[in-house]
Each structure stands twice: as C-alpha cells, then as structure tokens.
Phi, psi and omega in degrees: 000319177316308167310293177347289192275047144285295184308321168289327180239027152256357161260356152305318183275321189292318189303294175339328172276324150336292156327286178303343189292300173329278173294343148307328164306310158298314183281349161296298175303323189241317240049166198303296189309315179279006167294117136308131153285358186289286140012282188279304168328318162269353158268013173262001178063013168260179162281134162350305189296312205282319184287304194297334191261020157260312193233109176309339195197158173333287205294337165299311203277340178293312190298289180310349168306297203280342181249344161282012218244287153354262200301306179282329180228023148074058194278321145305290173317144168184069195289163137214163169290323198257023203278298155006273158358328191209158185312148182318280211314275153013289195256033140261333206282331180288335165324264188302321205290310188297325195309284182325282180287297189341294158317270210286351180249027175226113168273015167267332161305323169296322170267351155277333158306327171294288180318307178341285175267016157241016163244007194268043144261330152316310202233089156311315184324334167280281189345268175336313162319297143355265167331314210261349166299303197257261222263350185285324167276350155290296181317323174278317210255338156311310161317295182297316172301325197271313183258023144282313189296154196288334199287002214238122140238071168318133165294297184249077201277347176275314214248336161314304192265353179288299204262332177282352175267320185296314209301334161263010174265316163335300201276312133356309207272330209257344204244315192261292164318291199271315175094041186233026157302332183277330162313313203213089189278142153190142200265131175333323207246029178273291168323244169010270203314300188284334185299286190302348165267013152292324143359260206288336215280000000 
C-alpha cells in the first residue's frame, strides 16, 4: 500500500495539470463570468467528480491559476540571496526590468489582468486573490529590502515601495493592459532610471 502512493500523487499531480490547463484555456476565451466547468472537463479529458475533488469551484480554479502563475514566472517577486551584495541602483534595475518583461511579454498574463479588473466588481474575490498572491508579496519583501539594506536610509521604506511598485504596475496597465502607451509616451528605461534615483539620490 505504501508503494502506491507515490504513484498516486504523481496522477493526482498530472490531473491537476490538466485541470488547470483546461481552465486556463477557458477562462482566456470566456472570462471568469463566461467560464463552464463543463468545458473545462472536457478539455481536461477528466471527470466532473475529479475536477469538484481538486477545485470546489470557479474561483478555486482562478485562484490557484493565479498562483502557479506566480510560482512559474516570478511575476512580482525577485527575492535573491545575494540582493545584499550589490548595489540598490543594480538590484532595483533587475527588479523592475524582471518585473516588467515577465508581465508585459506573456499574453496570458495580460488577459488575465483584463479579467481581473473587468470581473472585480462582480467577484471581488479574484481581486483579492491577486493582491494576496501577487502584489501583497512584492510589497513586503521590497518593504523589508529598502529597510534593511545598509546603503539605503529611507524616512519611509513603506510608502517607497508602495510608490516604486505602483509606479510600474502603472506603466504596465497604461502601455500594455489599456494599449495607451502611444498617449503618454515615455521609454522604459527613462521610467527605471529616475524612479530609482529618487531612491538611491
């Protein structure tokens, strides 16, 4: 019996991927509100019952969606050991620049951001996901960074990383999300550059 269950939660792990796959394809296509679980079973080649005993629900499946999304492509986050090590100016520029390409160079990541805000007055509950997923774990550990590092004497490392985080998510929603970039032009690494010497200066 013991053997088994290796073998059980490496098919237990493949359905799951499945699932998500699944649903991620619906939910690209339909949106949150226009997603079938019907659907996503068959496009996940599983049973209802197998999709209801992983994800109880839509939003279980937005949600865990939004956190392998997290986990495969570092989209906020960009902990290192060695952040210590090298200068602020350096390690914000690798910051945002990951930041940056990850997001705006994934289009799946972008309609989902599109779903996002256009189901959170319905489902605020994606909303939150989000935040508590995403942007809530950027913010602390940029917070815990800016006032930790020795070179940095920050008034406010909260209110820093709030306005060094908002300020590219901005630039993200208005160049990429909204396709308004050609409104209020300004080159990226123009953007970077003075956000961190207002930091660093």
């Amino acid at each position: 019996m013991n053997k088994a269950k290796p073998v059980e939660r490496e098919l237990s792990s493949k359905k799951t991927a499945l699932i998500l796959e699944g649903a991620m394809q619906e939910f690209l296509e339909h949106g949150y509100a226009g997603a079938r679980i019907d659907r996503i079973v068959e496009a996940a080649g599983v049973s209802k019952a197998t999709v209801y005993r992983h994800f109880p629900d839509k939003e279980a499946l937005f949600t865990a969606l939004i956190q392998q999304m997290s986990c495969r492509k570092n989209i906020f986050e960009f902990q290192s050991q060695q952040s210590f090590e090298e200068s602020p100016s350096v390690f914000l520029k690798r910051y945002a620049s990951a930041m940056l390409e990850n997001v705006a160079e994934d289009p799946q990541i972008l309609t989902f951001l599109r779903i996002i805000i256009g189901e959170s007055g319905r489902f605020p509950e994606l909303a939150r996901a989000f935040v508590v997923n995403l942007e809530k774990v950027s913010l602390d550990f940029l917070t815990q960074y800016l006032t930790k590092h020795p070179q940095l004497q920050i008034a406010d490392p909260e209110v820093t990383a709030r306005a060094f985080i908002g300020t590219l998510i901005h630039f993200v929603m208005i160049r990429d999300v909204l396709q308004s970039g050609d409104l209020v032009p300004i080159e990226r690494d123009r953007l970077l550059d003075g956000l961190i010497d207002l930091i660093v200066r």
